[in-house]
C-alpha positions as CSV (number, residue, x, y, z in Angstrom):
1,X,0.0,0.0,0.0
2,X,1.1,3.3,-0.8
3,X,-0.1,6.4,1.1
4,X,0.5,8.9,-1.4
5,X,-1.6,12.0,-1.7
6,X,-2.6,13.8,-4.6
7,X,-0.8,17.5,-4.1
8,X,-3.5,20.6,-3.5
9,X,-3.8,22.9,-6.3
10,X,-3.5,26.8,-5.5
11,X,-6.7,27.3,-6.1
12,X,-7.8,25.3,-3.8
13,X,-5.6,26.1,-1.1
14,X,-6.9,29.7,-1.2
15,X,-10.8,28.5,-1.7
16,X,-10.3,26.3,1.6
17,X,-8.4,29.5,2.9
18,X,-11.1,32.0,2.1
19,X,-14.1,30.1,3.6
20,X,-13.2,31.0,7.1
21,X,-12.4,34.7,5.6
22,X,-15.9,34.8,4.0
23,X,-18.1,33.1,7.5
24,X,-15.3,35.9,9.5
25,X,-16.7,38.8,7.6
26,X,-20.1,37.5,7.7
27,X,-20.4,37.6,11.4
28,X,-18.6,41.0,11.8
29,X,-21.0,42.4,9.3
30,X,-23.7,41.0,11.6
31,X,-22.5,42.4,14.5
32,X,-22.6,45.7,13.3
33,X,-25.7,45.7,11.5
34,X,-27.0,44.1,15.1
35,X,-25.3,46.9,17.3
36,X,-26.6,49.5,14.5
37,X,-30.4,48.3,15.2
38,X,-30.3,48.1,19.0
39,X,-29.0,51.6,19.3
40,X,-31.9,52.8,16.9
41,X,-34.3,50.8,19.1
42,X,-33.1,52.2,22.1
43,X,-32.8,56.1,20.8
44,X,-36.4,55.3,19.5
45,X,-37.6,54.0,22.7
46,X,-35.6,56.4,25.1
47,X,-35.4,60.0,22.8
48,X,-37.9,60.0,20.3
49,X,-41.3,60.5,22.5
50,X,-39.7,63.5,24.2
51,X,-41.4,66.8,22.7
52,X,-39.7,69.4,20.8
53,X,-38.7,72.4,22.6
54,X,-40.9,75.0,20.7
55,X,-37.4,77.3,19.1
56,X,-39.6,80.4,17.9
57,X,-38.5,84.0,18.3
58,X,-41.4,84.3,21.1
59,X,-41.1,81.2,22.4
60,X,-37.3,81.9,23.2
61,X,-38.3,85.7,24.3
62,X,-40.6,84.9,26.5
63,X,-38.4,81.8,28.2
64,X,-35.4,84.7,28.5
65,X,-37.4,87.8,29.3
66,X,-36.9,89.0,32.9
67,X,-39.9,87.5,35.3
68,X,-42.5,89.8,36.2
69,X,-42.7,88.9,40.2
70,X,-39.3,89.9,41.9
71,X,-37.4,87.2,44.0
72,X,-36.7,89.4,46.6
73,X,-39.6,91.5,46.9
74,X,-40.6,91.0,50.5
75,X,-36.8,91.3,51.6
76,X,-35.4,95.0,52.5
C-alpha cells in the first residue's frame, strides 16, 4: 500500500483559505448591523417620545425675558 496523496492545487488552497475569511466577515457584518439596530431601538424607545422644545423668536423671548414677580420683593 502506498499512502500517497494527490498534491492541493492553489486554487484550492486559497478557496479552503477563504471560507473562514468569507463566515469571518459574515459575522462582523452582523455584528454591526445588530449593534446599528439596537442603538436605533433604544434612541427610539428612550429620545424620540420626548417633545420638541418649541425654538420660535417668542417662544425663546418669552423663556429669556426677565420675570414679572421679583425674588426678593418681601426682603429689604
Amino acid at each position: 500500500m502506498s499512502s500517497y496523496t494527490a498534491p492541493v492545487s492553489s486554487s484550492a488552497k486559497t478557496s479552503i483559505a477563504r471560507r473562514p475569511l468569507r463566515r469571518l466577515t459574515l459575522e462582523l457584518l452582523g455584528i454591526v448591523v445588530l449593534k446599528i439596530t439596537v442603538l436605533m431601538v433604544i434612541w427610539w424607545v428612550a429620545f424620540a417620545p420626548h417633545p420638541k422644545p418649541d425654538a420660535s423668536a417668542d417662544a425663546i423671548a418669552q423663556r429669556l425675558a426677565p420675570s414679572s414677580q421679583h425674588a426678593n420683593a418681601g426682603h429689604p
